[in-house]
Structure formats: C-alpha cells, structure tokens
Backbone of each chain as nested JSON, in Angstrom:
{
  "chains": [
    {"id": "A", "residues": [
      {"number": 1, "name": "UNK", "atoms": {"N": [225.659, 18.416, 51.908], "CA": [226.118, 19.794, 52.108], "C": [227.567, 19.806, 52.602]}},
      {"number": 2, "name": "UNK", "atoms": {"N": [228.56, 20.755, 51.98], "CA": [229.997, 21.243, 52.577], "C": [229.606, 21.591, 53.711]}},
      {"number": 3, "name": "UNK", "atoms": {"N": [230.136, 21.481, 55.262], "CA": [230.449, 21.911, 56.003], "C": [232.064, 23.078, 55.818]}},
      {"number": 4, "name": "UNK", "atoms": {"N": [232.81, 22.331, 55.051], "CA": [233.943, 23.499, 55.017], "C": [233.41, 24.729, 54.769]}},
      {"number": 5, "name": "UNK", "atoms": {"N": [234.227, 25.881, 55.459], "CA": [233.809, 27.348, 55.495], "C": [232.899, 28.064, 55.789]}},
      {"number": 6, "name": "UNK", "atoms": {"N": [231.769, 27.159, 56.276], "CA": [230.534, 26.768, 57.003], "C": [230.318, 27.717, 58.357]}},
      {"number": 7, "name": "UNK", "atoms": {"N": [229.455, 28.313, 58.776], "CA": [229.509, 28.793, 60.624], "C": [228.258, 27.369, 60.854]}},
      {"number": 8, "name": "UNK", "atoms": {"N": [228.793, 26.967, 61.677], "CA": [227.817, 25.758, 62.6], "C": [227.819, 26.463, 63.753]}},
      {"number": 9, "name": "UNK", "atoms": {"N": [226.467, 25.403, 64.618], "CA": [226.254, 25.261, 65.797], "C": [226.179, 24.074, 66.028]}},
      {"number": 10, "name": "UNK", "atoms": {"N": [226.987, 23.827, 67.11], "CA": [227.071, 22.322, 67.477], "C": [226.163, 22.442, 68.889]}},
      {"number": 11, "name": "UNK", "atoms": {"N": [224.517, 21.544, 68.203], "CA": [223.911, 21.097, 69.185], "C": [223.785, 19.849, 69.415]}},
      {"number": 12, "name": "UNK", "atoms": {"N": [224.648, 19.101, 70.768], "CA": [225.024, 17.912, 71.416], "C": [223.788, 17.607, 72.539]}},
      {"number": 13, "name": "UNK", "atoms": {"N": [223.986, 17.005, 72.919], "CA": [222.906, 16.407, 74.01], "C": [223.805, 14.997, 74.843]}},
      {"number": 14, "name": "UNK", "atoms": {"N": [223.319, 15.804, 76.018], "CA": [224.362, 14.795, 77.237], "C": [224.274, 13.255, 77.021]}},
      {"number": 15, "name": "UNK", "atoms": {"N": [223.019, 12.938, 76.388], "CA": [222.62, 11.498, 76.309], "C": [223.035, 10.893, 75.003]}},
      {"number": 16, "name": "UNK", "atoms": {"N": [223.442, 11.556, 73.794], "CA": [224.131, 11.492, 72.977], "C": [225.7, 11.901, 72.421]}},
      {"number": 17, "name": "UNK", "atoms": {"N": [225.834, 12.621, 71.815], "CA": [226.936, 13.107, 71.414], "C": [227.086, 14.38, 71.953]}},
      {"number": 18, "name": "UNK", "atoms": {"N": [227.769, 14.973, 72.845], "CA": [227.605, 16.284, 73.594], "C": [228.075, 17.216, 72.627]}},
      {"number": 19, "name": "UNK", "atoms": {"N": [228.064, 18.819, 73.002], "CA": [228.409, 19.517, 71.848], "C": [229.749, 19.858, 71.619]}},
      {"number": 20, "name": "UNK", "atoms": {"N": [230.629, 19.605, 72.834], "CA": [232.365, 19.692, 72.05], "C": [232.855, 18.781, 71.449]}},
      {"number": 21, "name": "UNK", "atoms": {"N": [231.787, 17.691, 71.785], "CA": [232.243, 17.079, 70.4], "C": [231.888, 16.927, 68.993]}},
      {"number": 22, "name": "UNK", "atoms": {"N": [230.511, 17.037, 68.565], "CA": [230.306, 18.157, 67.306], "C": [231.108, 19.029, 67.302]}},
      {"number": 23, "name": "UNK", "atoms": {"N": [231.51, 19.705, 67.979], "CA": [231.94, 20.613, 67.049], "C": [233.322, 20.102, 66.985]}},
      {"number": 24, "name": "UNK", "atoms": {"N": [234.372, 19.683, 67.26], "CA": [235.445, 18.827, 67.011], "C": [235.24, 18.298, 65.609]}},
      {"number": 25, "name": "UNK", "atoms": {"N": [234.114, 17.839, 65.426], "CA": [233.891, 16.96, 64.371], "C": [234.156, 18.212, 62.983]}},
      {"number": 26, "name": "UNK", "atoms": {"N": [233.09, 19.405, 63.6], "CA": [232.827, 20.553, 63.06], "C": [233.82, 21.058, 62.14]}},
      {"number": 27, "name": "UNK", "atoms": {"N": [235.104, 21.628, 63.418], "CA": [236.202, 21.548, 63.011], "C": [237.095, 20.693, 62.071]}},
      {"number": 28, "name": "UNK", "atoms": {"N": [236.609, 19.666, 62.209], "CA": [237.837, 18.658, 61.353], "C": [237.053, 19.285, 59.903]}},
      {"number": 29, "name": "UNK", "atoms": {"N": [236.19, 19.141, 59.876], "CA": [235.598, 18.933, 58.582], "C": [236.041, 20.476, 57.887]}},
      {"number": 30, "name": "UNK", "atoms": {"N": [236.088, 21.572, 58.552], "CA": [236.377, 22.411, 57.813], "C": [235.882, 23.687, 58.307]}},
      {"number": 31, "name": "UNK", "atoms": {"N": [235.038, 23.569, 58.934], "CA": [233.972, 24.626, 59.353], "C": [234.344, 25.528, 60.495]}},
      {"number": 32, "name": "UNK", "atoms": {"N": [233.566, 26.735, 60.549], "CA": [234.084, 27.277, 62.033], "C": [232.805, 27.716, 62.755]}},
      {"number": 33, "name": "UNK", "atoms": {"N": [233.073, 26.722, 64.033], "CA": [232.179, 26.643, 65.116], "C": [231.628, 28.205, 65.834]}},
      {"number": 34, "name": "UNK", "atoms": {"N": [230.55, 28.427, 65.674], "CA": [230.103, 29.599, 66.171], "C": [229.315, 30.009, 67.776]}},
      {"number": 35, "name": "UNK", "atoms": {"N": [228.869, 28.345, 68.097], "CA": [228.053, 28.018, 69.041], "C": [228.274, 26.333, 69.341]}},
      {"number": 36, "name": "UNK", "atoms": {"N": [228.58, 26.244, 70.632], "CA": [228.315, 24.827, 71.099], "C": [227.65, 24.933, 72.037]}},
      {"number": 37, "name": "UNK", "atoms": {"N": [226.284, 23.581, 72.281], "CA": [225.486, 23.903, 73.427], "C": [225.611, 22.079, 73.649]}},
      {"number": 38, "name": "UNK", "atoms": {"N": [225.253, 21.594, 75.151], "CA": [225.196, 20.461, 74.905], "C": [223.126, 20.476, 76.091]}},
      {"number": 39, "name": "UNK", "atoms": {"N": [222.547, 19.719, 75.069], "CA": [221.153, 20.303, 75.885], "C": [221.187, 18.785, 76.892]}},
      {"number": 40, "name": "UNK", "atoms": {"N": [220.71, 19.249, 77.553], "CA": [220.077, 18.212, 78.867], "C": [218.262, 18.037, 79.291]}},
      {"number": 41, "name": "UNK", "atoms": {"N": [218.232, 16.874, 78.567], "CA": [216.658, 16.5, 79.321], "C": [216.566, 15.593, 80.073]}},
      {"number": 42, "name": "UNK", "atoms": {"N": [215.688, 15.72, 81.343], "CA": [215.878, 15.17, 82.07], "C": [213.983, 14.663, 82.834]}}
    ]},
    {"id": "B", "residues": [
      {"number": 1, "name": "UNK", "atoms": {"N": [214.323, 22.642, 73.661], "CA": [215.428, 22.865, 74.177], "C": [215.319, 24.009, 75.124]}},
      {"number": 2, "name": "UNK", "atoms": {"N": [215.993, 24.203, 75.804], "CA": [216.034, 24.983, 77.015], "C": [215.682, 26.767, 76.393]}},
      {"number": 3, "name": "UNK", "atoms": {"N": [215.308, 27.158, 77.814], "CA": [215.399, 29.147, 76.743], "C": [215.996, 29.449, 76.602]}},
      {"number": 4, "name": "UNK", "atoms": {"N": [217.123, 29.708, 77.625], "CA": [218.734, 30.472, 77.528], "C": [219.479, 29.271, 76.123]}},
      {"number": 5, "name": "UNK", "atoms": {"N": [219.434, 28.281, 75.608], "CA": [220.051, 27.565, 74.453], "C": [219.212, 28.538, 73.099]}},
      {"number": 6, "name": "UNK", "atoms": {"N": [217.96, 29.017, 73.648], "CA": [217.029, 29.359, 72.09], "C": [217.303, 30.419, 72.026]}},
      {"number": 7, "name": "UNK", "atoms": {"N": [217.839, 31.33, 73.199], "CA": [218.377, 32.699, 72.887], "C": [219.41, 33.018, 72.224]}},
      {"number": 8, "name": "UNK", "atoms": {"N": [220.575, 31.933, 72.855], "CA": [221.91, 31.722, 72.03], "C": [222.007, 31.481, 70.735]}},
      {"number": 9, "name": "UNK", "atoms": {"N": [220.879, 30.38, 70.537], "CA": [220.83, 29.765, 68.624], "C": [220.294, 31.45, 67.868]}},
      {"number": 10, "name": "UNK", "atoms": {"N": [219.251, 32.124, 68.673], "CA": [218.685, 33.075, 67.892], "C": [219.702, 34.501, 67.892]}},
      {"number": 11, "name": "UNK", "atoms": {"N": [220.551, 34.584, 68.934], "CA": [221.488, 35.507, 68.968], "C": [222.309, 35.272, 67.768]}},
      {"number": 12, "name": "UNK", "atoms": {"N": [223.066, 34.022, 67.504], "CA": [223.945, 33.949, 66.492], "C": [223.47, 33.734, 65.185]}},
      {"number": 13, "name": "UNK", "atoms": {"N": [222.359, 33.097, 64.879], "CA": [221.702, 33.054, 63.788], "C": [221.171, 34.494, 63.095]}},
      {"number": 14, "name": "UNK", "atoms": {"N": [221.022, 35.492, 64.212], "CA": [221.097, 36.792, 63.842], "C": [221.837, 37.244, 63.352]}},
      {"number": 15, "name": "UNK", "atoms": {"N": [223.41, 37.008, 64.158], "CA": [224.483, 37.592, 64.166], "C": [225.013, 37.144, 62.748]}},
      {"number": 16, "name": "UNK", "atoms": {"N": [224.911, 36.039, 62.232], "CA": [225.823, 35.573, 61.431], "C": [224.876, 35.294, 60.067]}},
      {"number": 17, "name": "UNK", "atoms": {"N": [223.564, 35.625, 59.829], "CA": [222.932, 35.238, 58.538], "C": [222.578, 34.19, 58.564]}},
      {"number": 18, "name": "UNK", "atoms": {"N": [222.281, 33.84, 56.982], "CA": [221.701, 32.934, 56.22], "C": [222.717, 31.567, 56.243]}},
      {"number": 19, "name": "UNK", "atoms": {"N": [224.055, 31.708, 56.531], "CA": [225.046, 31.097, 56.188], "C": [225.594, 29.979, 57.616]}},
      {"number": 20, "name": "UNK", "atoms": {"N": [224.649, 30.248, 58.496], "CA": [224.417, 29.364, 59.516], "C": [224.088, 27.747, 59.462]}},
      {"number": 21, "name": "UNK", "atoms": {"N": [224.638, 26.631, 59.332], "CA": [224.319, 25.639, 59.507], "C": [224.298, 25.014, 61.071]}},
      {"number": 22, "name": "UNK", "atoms": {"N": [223.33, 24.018, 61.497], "CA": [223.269, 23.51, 62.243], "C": [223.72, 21.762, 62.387]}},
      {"number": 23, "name": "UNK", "atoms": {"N": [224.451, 21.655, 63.566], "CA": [224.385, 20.114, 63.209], "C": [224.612, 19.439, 65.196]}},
      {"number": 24, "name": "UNK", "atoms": {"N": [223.608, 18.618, 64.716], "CA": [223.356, 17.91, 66.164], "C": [223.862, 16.646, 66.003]}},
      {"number": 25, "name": "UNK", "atoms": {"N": [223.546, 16.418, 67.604], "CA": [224.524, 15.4, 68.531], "C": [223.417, 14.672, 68.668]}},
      {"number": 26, "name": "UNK", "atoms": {"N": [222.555, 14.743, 68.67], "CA": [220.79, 14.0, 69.173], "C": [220.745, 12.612, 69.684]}},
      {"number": 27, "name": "UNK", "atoms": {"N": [220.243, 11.91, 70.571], "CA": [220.501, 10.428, 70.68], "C": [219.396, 9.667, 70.563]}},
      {"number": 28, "name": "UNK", "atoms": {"N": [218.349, 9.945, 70.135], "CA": [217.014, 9.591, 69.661], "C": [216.176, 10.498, 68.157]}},
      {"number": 29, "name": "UNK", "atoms": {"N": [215.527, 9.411, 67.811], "CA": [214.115, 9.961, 66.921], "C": [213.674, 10.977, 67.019]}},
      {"number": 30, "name": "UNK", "atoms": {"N": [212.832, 11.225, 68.625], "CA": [211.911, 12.153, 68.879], "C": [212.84, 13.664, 69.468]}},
      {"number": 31, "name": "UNK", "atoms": {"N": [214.388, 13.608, 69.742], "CA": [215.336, 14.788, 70.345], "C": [215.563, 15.371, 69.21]}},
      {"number": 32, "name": "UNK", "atoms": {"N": [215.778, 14.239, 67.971], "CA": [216.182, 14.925, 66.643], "C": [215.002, 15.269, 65.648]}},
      {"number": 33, "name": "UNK", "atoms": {"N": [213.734, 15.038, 66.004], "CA": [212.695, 15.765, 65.231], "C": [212.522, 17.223, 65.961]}},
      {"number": 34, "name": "UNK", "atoms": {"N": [212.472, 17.421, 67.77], "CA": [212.386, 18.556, 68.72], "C": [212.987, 19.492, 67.75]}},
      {"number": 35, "name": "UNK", "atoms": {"N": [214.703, 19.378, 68.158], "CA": [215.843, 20.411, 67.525], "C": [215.871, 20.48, 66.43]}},
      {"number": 36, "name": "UNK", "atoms": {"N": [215.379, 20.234, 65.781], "CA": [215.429, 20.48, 64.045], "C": [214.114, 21.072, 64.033]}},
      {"number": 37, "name": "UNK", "atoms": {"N": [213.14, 21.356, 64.254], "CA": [211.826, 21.645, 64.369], "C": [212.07, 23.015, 64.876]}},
      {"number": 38, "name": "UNK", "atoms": {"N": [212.674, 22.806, 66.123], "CA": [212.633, 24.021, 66.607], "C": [213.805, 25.261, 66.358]}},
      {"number": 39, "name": "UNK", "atoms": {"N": [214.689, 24.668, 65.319], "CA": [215.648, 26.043, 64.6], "C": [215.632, 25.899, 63.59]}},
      {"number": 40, "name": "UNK", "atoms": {"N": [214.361, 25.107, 62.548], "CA": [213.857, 25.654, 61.505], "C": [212.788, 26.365, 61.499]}},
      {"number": 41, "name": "UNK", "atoms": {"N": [211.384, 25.491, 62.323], "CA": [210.229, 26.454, 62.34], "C": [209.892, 27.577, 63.262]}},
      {"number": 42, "name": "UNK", "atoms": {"N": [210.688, 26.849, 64.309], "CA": [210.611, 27.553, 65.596], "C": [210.092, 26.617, 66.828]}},
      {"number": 43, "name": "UNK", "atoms": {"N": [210.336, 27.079, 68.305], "CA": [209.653, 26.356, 69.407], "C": [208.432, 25.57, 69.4]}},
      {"number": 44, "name": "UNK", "atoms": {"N": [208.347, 24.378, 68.834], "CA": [207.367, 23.348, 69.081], "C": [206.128, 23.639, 69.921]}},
      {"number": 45, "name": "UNK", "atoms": {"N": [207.294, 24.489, 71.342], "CA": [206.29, 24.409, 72.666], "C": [205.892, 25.505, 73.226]}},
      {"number": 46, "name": "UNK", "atoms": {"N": [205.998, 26.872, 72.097], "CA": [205.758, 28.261, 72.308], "C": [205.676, 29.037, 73.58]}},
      {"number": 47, "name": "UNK", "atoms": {"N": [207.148, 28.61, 74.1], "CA": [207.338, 28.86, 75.031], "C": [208.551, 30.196, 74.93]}},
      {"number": 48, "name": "UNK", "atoms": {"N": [209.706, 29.67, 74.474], "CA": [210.717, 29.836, 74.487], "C": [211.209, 31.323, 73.155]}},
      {"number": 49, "name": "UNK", "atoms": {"N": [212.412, 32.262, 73.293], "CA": [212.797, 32.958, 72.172], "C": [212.609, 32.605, 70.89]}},
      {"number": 50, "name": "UNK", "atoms": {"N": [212.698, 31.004, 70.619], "CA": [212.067, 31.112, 69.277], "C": [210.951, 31.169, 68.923]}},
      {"number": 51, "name": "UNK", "atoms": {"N": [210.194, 30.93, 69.859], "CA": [208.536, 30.208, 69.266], "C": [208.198, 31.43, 68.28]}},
      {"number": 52, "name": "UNK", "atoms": {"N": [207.433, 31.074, 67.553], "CA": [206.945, 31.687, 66.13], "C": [208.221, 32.187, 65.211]}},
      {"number": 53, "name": "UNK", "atoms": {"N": [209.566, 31.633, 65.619], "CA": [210.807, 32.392, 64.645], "C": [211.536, 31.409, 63.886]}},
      {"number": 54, "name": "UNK", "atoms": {"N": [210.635, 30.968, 62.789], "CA": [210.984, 30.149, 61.665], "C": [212.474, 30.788, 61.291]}},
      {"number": 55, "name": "UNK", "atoms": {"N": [213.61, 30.215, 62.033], "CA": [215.26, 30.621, 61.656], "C": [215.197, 29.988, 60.681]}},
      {"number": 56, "name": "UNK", "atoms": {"N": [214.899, 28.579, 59.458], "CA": [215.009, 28.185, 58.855], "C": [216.405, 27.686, 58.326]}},
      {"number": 57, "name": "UNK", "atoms": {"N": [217.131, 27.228, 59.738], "CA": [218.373, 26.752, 59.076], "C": [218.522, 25.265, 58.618]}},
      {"number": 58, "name": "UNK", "atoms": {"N": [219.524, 24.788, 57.728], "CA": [220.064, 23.99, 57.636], "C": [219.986, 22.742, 58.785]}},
      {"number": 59, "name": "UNK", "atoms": {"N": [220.039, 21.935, 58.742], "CA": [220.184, 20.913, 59.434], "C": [220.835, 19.563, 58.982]}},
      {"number": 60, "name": "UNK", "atoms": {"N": [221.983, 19.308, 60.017], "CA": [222.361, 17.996, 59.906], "C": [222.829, 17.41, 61.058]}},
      {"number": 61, "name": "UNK", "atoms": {"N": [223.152, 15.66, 60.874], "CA": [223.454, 15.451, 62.019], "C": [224.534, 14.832, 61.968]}},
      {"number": 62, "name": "UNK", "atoms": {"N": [225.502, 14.756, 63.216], "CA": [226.864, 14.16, 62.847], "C": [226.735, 12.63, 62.746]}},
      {"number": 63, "name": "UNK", "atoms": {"N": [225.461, 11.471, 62.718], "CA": [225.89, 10.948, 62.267], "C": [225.822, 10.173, 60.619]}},
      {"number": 64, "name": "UNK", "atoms": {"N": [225.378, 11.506, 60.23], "CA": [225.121, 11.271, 58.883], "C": [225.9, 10.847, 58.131]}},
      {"number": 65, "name": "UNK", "atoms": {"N": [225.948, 9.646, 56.858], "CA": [227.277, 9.56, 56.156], "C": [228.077, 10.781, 55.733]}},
      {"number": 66, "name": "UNK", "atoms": {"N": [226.982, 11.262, 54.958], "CA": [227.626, 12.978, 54.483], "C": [228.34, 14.0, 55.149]}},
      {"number": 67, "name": "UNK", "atoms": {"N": [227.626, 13.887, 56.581], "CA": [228.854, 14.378, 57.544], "C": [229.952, 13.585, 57.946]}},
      {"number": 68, "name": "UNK", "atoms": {"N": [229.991, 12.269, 57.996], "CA": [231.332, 11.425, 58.884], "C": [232.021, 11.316, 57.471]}},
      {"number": 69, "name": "UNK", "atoms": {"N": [231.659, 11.277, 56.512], "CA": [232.883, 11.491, 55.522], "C": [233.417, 12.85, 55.051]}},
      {"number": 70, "name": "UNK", "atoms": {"N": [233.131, 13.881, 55.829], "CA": [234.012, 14.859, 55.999], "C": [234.767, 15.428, 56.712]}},
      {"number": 71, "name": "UNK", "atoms": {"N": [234.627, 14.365, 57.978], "CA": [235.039, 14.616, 59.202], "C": [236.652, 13.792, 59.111]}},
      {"number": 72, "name": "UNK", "atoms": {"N": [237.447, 14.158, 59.623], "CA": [239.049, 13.363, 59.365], "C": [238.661, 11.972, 60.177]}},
      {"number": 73, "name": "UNK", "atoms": {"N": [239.076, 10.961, 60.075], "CA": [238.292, 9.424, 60.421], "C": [239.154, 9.509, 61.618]}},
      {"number": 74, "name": "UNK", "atoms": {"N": [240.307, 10.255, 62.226], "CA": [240.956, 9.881, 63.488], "C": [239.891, 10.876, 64.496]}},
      {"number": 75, "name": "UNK", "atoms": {"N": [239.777, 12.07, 63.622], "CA": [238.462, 12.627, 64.755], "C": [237.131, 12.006, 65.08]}},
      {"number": 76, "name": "UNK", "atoms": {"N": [236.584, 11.512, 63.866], "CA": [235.421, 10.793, 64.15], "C": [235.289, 10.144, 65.328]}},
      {"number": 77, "name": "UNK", "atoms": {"N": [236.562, 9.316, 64.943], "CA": [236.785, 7.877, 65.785], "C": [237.011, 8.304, 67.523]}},
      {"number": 78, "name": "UNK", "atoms": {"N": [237.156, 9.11, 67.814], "CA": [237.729, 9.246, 69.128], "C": [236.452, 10.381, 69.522]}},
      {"number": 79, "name": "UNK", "atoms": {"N": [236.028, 11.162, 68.611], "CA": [234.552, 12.025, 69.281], "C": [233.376, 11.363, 69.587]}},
      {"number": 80, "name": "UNK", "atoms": {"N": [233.123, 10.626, 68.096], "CA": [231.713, 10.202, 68.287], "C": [231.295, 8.618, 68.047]}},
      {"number": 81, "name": "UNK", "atoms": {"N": [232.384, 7.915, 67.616], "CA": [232.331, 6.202, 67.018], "C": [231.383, 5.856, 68.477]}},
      {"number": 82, "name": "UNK", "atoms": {"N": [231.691, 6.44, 69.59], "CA": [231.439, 4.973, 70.376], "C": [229.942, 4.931, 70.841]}},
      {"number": 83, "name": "UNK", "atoms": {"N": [229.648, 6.512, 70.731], "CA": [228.167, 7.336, 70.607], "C": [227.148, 6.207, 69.745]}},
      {"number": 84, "name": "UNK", "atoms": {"N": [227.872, 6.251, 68.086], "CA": [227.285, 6.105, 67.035], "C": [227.236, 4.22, 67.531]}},
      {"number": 85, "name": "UNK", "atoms": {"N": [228.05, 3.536, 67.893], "CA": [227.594, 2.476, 68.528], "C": [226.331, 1.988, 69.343]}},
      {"number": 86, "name": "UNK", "atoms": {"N": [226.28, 2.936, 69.459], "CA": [225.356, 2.67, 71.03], "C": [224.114, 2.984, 70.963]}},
      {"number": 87, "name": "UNK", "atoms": {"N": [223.887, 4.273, 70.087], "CA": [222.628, 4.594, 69.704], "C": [222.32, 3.986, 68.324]}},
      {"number": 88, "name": "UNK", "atoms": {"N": [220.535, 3.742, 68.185], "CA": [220.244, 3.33, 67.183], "C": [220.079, 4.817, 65.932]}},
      {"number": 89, "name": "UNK", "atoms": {"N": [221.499, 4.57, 64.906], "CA": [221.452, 5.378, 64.219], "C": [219.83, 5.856, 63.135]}},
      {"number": 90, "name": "UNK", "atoms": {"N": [219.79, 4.433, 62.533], "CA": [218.941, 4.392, 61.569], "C": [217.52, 5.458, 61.827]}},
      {"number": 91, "name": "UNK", "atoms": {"N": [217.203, 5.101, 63.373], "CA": [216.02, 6.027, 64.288], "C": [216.162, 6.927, 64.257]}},
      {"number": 92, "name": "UNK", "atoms": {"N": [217.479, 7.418, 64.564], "CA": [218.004, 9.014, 64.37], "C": [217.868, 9.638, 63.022]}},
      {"number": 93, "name": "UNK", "atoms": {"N": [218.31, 8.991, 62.328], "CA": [218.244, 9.666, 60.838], "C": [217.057, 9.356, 60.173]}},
      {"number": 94, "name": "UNK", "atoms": {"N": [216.203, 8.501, 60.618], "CA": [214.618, 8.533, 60.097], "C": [213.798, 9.903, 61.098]}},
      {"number": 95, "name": "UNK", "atoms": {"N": [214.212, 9.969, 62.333], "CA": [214.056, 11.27, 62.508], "C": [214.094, 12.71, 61.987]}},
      {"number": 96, "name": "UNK", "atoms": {"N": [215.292, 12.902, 61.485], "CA": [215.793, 13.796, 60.961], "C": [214.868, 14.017, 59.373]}},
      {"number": 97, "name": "UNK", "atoms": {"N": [215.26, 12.783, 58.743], "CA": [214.437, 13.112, 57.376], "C": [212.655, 13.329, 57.759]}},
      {"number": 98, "name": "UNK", "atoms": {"N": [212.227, 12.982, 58.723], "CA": [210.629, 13.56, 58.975], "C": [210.851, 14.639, 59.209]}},
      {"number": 99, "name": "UNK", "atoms": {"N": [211.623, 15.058, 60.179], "CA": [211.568, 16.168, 60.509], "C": [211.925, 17.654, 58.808]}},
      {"number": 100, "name": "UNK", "atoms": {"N": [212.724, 17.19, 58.314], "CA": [213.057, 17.942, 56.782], "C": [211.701, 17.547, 55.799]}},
      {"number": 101, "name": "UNK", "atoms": {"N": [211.189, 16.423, 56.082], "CA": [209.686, 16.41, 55.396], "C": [208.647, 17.431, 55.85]}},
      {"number": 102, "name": "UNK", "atoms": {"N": [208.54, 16.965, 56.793], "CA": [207.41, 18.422, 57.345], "C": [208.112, 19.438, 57.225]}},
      {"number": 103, "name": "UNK", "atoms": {"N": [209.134, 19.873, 57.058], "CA": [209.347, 21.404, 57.396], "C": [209.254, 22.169, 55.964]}},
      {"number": 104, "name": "UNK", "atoms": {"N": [209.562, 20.945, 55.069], "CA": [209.268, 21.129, 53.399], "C": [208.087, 21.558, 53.119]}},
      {"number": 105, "name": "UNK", "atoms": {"N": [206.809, 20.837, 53.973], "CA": [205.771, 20.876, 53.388], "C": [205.191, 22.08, 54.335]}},
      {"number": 106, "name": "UNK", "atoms": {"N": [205.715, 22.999, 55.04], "CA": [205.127, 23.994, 55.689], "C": [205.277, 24.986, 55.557]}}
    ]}
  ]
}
C-alpha cells in the first residue's frame, strides 16, 4: 500500500518504536499524520 | 490499548473516513495482533470505545519492507533502525499477517 497522500495514525509503543517516530517515518514517506499515540503496557 | 487512545483512534477515524490508514510501532507478536485487532474489529477486551466498532482500517507496520522502502533511508535510519535491531522482526510481522488472517476470515 502507498502511504503517500495517505491520513495515518501512528500507533508506537514505548517498548518499541514510539509514535513520533512513526509518524516521522509517516511523514517521510508521504503521508499526513492525523494521530500519534505512543501506548504503554505495563 | 488504553480508552482515552480508543477514543482518539475512533474520533479521527470518524473524522476522516474510509481513507484512514494505520501503522504501528509494536515490539512484539502478541502487541501487534492486540492493535490491529482492535482498530479493525474492535476491542478484543470489550471494554473500551471501540469494543463492538469494527473501524476496519488498514493496517501496517513500520517495519515492513513495503513500508521502509518508502520511507527516505536517512529517516528510517535515525527513527527506527536501532528499534528494528533489537526486536525480533520476523515475530512481529508473523503477527501482523495472523492478525490480517483472522480479520479476513471474520
């Protein structure tokens, strides 16, 4: 799937990839970020 | 995922249509079957704003090839390379495709 022109949500997780950075990624690729969350389980 | 996160996914998934993709950060199997489960079919744990609200979005994850080759390789490299090191990808993305299996077959 294109992400360019795309609305995402960048869901990150503290123990992985958090969500500003999806969506960074989000961004590069083309897309525009609508939501970043980064979830925490604990 | 948390309630106040399932309100937010369901606020904008409202807000913005069909044209919503999702894409996670996940660092396991079983985080990336949860979140994909739960903003396609809905809350797993019928707890939360989504439970019973099949949003049926899209799903991917950043460390999919299909996503890191659209991503510019100086961003990759400095967001998520050291992530994608560390965690066992292959788990993650055998996650992900169960999780798009069942949601196919439901």
């Amino acid at each position: 799937m294109e992400l360019r022109g795309k609305k995402v949500i960048a869901l990150g997780e503290r123990d992985g990839v958090p969500g500003p950075a999806v969506a960074e990624c989000a961004r590069g690729a083309g897309a525009e970020v609508v939501l970043t969350l980064t979830a925490c389980y604990v | 995922m948390g309630l106040e996160d399932q309100a937010a996914v369901k606020r904008v998934a409202d807000e913005h249509g069909s044209g919503v993709v999702v894409l996670l950060g996940t660092p396991d199997a079983e985080s990336t079957q949860t979140l994909a489960q739960t903003v396609v079919a809905g809350d797993p744990s019928y707890a939360g704003p989504l439970a019973g609200v099949p949003l049926g979005l899209p799903v991917l994850h950043v460390f999919e090839p299909e996503v890191r080759d659209q991503v510019p390789a100086d961003v990759y490299e400095a967001q998520v390379a050291l992530m994608e090191m560390s965690l066992d990808r292959d788990a993650i993305l055998a996650g992900l495709r169960e999780a798009r299996r069942v949601a196919a077959t439901t």
